[in-house]
C-alpha positions in Angstrom: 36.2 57.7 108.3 36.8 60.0 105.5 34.0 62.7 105.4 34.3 63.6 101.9 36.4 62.6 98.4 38.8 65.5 99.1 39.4 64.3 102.9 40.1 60.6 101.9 42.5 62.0 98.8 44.9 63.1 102.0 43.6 60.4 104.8 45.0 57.1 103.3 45.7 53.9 105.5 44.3 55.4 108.5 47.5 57.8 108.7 46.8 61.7 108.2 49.2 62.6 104.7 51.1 65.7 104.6 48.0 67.7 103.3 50.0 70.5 105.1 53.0 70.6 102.6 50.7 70.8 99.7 48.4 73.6 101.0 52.2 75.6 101.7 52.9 74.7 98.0 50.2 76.5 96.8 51.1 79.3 99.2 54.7 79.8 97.4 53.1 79.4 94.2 50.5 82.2 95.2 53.9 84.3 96.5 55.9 84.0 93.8 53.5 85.8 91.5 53.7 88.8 93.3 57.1 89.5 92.6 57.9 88.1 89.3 58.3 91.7 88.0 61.0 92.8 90.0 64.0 92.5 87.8 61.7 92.7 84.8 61.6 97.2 86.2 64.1 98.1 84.2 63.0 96.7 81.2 59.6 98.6 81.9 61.3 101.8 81.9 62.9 101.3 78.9 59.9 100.2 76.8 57.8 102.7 78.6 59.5 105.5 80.1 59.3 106.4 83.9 61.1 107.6 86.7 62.7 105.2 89.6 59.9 107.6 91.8 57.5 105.6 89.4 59.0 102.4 89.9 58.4 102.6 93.9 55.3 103.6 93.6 54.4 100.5 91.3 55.6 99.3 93.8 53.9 100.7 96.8 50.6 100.1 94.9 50.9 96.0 95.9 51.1 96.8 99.3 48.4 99.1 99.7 46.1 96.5 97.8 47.5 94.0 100.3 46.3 96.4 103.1 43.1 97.3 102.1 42.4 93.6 101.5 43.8 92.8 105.3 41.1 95.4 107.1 38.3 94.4 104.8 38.7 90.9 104.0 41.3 89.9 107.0 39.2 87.5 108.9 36.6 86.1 105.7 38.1 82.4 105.7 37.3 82.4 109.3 34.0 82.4 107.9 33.0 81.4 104.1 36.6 78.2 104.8 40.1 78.1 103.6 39.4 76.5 100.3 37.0 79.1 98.6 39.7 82.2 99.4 42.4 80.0 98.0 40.9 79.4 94.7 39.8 83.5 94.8 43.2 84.7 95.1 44.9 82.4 92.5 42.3 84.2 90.3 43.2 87.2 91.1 46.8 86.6 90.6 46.2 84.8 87.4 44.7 88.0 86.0 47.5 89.8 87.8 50.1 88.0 85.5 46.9 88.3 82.1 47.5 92.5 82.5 51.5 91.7 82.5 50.8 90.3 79.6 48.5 92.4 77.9 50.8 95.5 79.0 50.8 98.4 76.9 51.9 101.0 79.7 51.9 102.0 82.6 47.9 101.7 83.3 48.0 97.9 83.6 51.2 97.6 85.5 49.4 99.5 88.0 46.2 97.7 88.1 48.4 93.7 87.4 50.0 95.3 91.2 47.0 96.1 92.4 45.8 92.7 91.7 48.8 90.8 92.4 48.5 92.7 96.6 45.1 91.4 96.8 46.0 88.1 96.3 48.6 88.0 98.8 46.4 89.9 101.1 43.8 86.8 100.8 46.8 84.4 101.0 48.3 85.7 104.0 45.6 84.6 105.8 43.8 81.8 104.2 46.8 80.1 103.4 48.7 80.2 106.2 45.7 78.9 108.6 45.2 75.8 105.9 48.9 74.9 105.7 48.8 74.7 109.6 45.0 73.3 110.0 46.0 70.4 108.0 49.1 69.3 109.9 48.4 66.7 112.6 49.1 67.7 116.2 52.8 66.1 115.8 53.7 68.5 113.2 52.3 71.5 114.2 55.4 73.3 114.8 56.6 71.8 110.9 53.8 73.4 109.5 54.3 76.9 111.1 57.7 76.6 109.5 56.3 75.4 106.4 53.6 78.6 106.5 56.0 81.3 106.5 58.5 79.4 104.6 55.9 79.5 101.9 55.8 83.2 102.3 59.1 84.1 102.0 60.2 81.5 99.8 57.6 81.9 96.9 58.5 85.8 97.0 62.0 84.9 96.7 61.5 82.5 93.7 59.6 85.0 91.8 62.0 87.3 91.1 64.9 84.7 90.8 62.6 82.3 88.1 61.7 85.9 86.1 65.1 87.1 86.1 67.3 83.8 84.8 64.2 83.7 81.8 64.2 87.2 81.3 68.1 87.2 80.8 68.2 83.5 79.1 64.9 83.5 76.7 64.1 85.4 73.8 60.6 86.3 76.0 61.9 88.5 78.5 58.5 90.5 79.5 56.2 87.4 78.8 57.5 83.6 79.3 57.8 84.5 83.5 54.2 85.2 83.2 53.1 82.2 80.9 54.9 79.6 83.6 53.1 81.3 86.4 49.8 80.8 84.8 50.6 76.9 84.6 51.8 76.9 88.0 48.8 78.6 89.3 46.1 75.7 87.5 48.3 73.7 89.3 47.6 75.2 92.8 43.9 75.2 91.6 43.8 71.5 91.4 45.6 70.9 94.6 43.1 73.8 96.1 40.3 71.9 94.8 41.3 68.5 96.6 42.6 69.9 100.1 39.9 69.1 102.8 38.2 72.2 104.1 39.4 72.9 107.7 36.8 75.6 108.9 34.2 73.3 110.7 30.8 74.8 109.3 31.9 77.1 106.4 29.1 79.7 105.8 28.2 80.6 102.5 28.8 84.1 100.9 28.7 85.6 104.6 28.8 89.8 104.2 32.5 91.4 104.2 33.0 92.7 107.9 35.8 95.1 107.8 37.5 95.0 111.2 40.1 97.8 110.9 43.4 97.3 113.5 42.0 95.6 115.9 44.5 94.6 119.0 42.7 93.3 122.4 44.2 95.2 125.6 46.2 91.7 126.3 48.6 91.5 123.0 49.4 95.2 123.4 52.5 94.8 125.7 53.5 91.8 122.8 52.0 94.0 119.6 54.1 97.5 119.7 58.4 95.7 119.6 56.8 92.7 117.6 55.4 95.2 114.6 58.0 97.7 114.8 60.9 94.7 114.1 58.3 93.6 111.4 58.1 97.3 110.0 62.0 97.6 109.9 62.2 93.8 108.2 60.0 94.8 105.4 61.3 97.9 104.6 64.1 96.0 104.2 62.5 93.7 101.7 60.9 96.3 100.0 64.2 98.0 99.6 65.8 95.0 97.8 62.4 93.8 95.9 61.9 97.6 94.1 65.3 99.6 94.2 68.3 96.7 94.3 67.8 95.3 90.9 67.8 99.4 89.7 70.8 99.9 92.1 72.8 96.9 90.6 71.9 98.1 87.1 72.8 102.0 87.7 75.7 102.4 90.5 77.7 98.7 90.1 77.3 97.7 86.4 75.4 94.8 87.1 72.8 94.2 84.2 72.6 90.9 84.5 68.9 90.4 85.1 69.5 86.8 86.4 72.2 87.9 89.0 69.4 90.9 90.1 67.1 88.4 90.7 69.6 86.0 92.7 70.4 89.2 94.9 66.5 89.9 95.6 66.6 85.8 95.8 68.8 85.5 98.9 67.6 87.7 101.1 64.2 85.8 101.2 66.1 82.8 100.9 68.1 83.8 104.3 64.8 85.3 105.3 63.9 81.3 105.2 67.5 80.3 107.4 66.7 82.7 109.7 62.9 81.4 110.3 64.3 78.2 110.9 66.5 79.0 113.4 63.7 80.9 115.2 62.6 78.1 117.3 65.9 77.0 118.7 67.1 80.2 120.2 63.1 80.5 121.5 60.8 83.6 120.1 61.0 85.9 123.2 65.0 85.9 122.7 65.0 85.7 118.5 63.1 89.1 118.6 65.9 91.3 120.0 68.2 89.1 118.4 66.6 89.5 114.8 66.8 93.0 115.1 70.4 93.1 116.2 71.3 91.1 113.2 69.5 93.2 110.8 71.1 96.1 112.2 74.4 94.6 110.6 73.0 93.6 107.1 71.2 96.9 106.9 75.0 98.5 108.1 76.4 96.3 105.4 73.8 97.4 102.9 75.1 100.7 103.5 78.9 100.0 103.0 77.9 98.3 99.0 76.5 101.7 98.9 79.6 103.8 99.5 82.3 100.8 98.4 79.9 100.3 95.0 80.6 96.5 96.1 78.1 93.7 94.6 79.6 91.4 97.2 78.6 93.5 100.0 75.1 94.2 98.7 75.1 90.7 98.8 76.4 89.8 102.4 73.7 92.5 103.7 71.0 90.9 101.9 71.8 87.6 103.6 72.3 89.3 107.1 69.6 91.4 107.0 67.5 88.7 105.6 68.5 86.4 108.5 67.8 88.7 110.9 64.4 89.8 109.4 63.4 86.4 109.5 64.3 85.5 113.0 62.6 88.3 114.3 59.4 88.0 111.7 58.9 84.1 112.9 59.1 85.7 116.5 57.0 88.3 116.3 54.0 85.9 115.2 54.4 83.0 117.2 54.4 85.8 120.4 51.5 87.5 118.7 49.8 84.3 118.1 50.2 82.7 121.4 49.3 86.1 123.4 46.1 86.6 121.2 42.4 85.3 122.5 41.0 82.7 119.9 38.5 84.7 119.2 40.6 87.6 118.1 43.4 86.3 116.9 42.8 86.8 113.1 42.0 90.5 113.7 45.3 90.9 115.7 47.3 88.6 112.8 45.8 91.2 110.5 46.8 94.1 111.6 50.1 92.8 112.3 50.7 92.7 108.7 49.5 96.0 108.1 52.2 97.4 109.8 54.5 95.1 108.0 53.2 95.5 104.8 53.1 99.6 105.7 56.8 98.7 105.9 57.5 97.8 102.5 55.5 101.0 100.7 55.9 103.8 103.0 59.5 103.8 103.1 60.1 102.3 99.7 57.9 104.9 98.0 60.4 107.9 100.0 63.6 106.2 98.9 62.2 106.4 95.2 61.0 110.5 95.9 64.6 111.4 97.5 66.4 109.4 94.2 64.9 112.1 91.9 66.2 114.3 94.3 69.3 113.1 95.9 70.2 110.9 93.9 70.1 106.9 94.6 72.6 106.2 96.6 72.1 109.1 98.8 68.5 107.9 99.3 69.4 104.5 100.2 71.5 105.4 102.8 69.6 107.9 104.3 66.7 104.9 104.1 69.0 102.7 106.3 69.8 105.1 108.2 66.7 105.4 109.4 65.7 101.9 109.2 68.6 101.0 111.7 67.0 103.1 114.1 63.9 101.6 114.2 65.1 98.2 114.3 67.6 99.2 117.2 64.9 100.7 119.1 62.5 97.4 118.3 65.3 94.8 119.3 66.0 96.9 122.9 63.0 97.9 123.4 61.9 93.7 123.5 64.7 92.8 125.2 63.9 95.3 128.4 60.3 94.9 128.1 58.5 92.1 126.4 56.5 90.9 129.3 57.8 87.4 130.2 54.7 85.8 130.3 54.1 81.7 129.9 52.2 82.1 127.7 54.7 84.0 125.5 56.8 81.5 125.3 57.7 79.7 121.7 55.5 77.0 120.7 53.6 75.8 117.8 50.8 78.4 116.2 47.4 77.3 117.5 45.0 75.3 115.8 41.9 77.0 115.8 40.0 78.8 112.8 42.4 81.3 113.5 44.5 83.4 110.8 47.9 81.4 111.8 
């Protein structure tokens, strides 16, 4: 019996409907705003005038919104429901993409970030809990897929939809922004008509910041799963703020469609590699993940000496592969070590070290590039981001503890975060 209208709009003939794939909809959608300016930099510093140091720490600013929003707000679906913080952060990134454009400098760039990492930091949560709360126990496992799928596809498709209408259309800084605001009152109505999946929603419970919170049991699990997580993003951050400047600069490219197709596939491999994640079992796609990124980040060097597009291009889809194989580990180890009752605190502060990933490192390529120059930066970045991945990927393969309940499964099904 259907509780309420929303429930009985995705519980026809008796059969529970792919609710799931529509709440992981609205996840891309929510995704894809955040990085719908990424090709659209360059075109910033022309009309505006600022340094590629200014451009990474634009950057930077999203992920530090998406922290703070992570320790202070990490766990509030768990309480106030899914629905309410869906519909919060598509306002928030709906005013992200208003200050786009309203843009008059660099003051609302900053602050359309700054709103733009707060909705992801609700989304992370919220959204990936409702895609997999409303899959039936037979598709559990579908909708985990479908959850970070979401993720990393929508961030792909942002930059890729921005860059073929910023190149194409006579709009280059605007019409992006215009199609995201129809997209997002189109997650809005689908928000409005999923079934809340937090049993007895309280309403407007007080914020209860939880900081990093990791119970004694996850920590063996926690320290190779967040490192490989650290190295992927910095990874993504690299291509998502500096490749579109580096294909501009250093190979010629000023294409602004094919900048966003680069940034496109290595979310888009970020997606392969998720898949895969499953099949070769989470405990062995860790070490694995971070082997393979090794290589695309070793390739992403090479376009940097060579000045080879096609390379640039093969790393992103390595790296991307192997940052997804090891990203889809990392939580489904995280997930099934965690206590119920702590799980979304340890979720959380599992993406603040990933989301640390993609400003810390991304903001000091951007400081050495006034210094050493671009492509001395980026490879002293992968450089270093090599090493960290190495030491991740053998670090889990000699000591992730080989515990039952580590092994791959489906997330759980609780209020949890995932």
């Amino acid at each position: 019996m259907c509780v309420n209208v929303r429930e009985c709009t995705w519980n026809v003939g008796g059969g529970w409907q792919p609710g799931y794939v529509a709440a992981a909809l609205v996840f891309a959608i929510g995704m894809a705003g955040t990085t719908l300016p990424t090709p659209l930099y360059g075109l910033y510093q022309e009309k505006i005038g600022f340094s590629e140091l200014t451009v990474t720490v634009v950057f930077a600013v999203y992920a530090v919104a998406v922290i703070t929003v992570l320790l202070v707000a990490g766990n509030y679906s768990d309480e106030v429901g899914r629905r309410p913080v869906l519909l919060c952060a598509m306002a928030l990134s709906a005013a992200s993409a208003g200050c786009f454009l309203l843009e008059s400098g660099l003051p609302l760039l900053f602050t359309g970030r700054l709103l733009s990492g707060c909705a992801a930091g609700l989304l992370s949560g919220a959204a990936t809990a409702a895609v997999i709360e409303l899959a039936d126990p037979g598709h559990k496992a579908r909708a985990g897929f479908a959850a970070t799928a979401a993720n990393m596809g929508g961030l792909g498709c942002g930059p890729l939809l921005s860059g073929i209408l910023a190149q194409y259309t006579p709009w280059p800084l605007t019409l992006s922004f215009w199609v995201h605001l129809g997209l997002v009152v189109l997650a809005c109505g689908i928000t409005w008509l999923l079934p809340e999946t937090v049993a007895a929603p309280k309403r407007r419970p007080p914020l209860k910041p939880q900081g990093l919170s990791v119970p004694p049991e996850v920590k063996g699990v926690f320290l190779p799963a967040s490192l490989a997580a650290f190295a992927g993003f910095a990874l993504l951050g690299l291509f998502t703020a500096v490749a579109p400047s580096f294909a501009s600069k250093t190979l010629g490219v000023h294409n602004l469609a094919v900048a966003g197709a680069v940034v496109f596939s290595v979310f888009l491999a970020s997606t392969v590699g998720q898949s895969l994640t499953q099949r070769i079992g989470a405990r062995r796609a860790l070490p694995v993940g971070c082997g393979i990124l090794v290589v695309g980040l070793l390739l992403v060097a090479s376009s940097l000496i060579a000045e080879s597009l096609l390379l640039l291009v093969l790393g992103a889809l390595c790296g991307g592969t192997g940052q997804g194989l090891a990203f889809r580990a990392a939580l489904t180890l995280i997930s099934g070590a965690a206590p119920a009752q702590h799980r979304g605190g340890t979720i959380s502060a599992f993406f603040v070290v990933a989301y640390a990933g993609i400003s810390v490192p991304v903001v000091g390529v951007g400081a050495m590039a006034t210094w050493l120059g671009l492509r001395q930066a980026g490879l002293i970045f992968t450089g270093c981001v090599m090493l960290l991945a190495a030491g991740a990927g053998t670090y889990a393969a000699r000591r992730l503890p080989q515990d039952p309940d580590l092994q791959p499964g489906p997330p759980p099904t609780t209020s949890s975060r995932f």
